[in-house]
C-alpha positions as CSV (number, residue, x, y, z in Angstrom):
1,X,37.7,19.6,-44.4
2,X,34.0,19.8,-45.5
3,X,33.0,19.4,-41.6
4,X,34.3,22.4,-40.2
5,X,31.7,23.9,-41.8
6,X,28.8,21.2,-40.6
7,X,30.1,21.2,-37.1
8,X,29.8,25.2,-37.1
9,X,26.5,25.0,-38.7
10,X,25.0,22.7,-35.8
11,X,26.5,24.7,-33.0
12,X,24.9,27.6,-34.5
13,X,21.6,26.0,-35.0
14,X,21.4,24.6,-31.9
15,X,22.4,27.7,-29.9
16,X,20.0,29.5,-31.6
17,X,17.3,26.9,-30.8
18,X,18.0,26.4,-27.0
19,X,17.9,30.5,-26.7
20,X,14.7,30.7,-28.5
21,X,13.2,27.9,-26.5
22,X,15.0,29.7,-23.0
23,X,13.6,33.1,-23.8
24,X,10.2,31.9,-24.6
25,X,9.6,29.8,-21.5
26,X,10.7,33.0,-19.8
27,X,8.7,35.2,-21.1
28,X,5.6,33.2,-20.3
29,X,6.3,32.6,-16.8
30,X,6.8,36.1,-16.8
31,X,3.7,36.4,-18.2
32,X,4.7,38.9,-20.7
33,X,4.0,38.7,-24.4
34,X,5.9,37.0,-26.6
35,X,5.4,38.8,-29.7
36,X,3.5,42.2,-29.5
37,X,0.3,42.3,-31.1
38,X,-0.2,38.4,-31.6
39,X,-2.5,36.1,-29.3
40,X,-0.3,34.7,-26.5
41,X,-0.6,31.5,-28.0
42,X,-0.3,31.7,-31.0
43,X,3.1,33.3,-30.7
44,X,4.3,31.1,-27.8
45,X,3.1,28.2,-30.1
46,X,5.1,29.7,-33.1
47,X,7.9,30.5,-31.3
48,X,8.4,26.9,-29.7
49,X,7.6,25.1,-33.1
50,X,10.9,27.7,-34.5
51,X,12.8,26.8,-31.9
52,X,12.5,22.9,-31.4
53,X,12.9,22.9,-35.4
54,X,16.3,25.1,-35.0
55,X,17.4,23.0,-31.9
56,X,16.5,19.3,-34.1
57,X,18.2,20.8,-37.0
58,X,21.4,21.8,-35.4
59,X,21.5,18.6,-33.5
60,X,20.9,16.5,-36.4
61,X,23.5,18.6,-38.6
């Protein structure tokens, strides 16, 4: 019973972690800022650190 809530969890975590790691690769070959007002990156570097943490946590969940 408890892993229905683990398994959701994980999905969750790791969708959330692929799309942040998606739109931010996007974004810079776009060439567009990734987070207004912050050096390009620094927030691409933030970004991918939140999103390979997100995508490690959900797969490990």
């Amino acid at each position: 019973m408890e892993s229905g809530p683990a398994i959701f969890a994980g999905v969750v975590f790791a969708l959330f972690g692929a799309g942040l790691l998606a739109w931010t690769g996007i974004r810079l070959r776009r060439r567009e800022p990734v987070a207004l007002g912050v050096s390009r990156v620094a927030s691409a570097a933030c970004a991918s650190a939140a999103g390979t943490v997100a995508l490690a946590l959900g797969v490990t969940a």
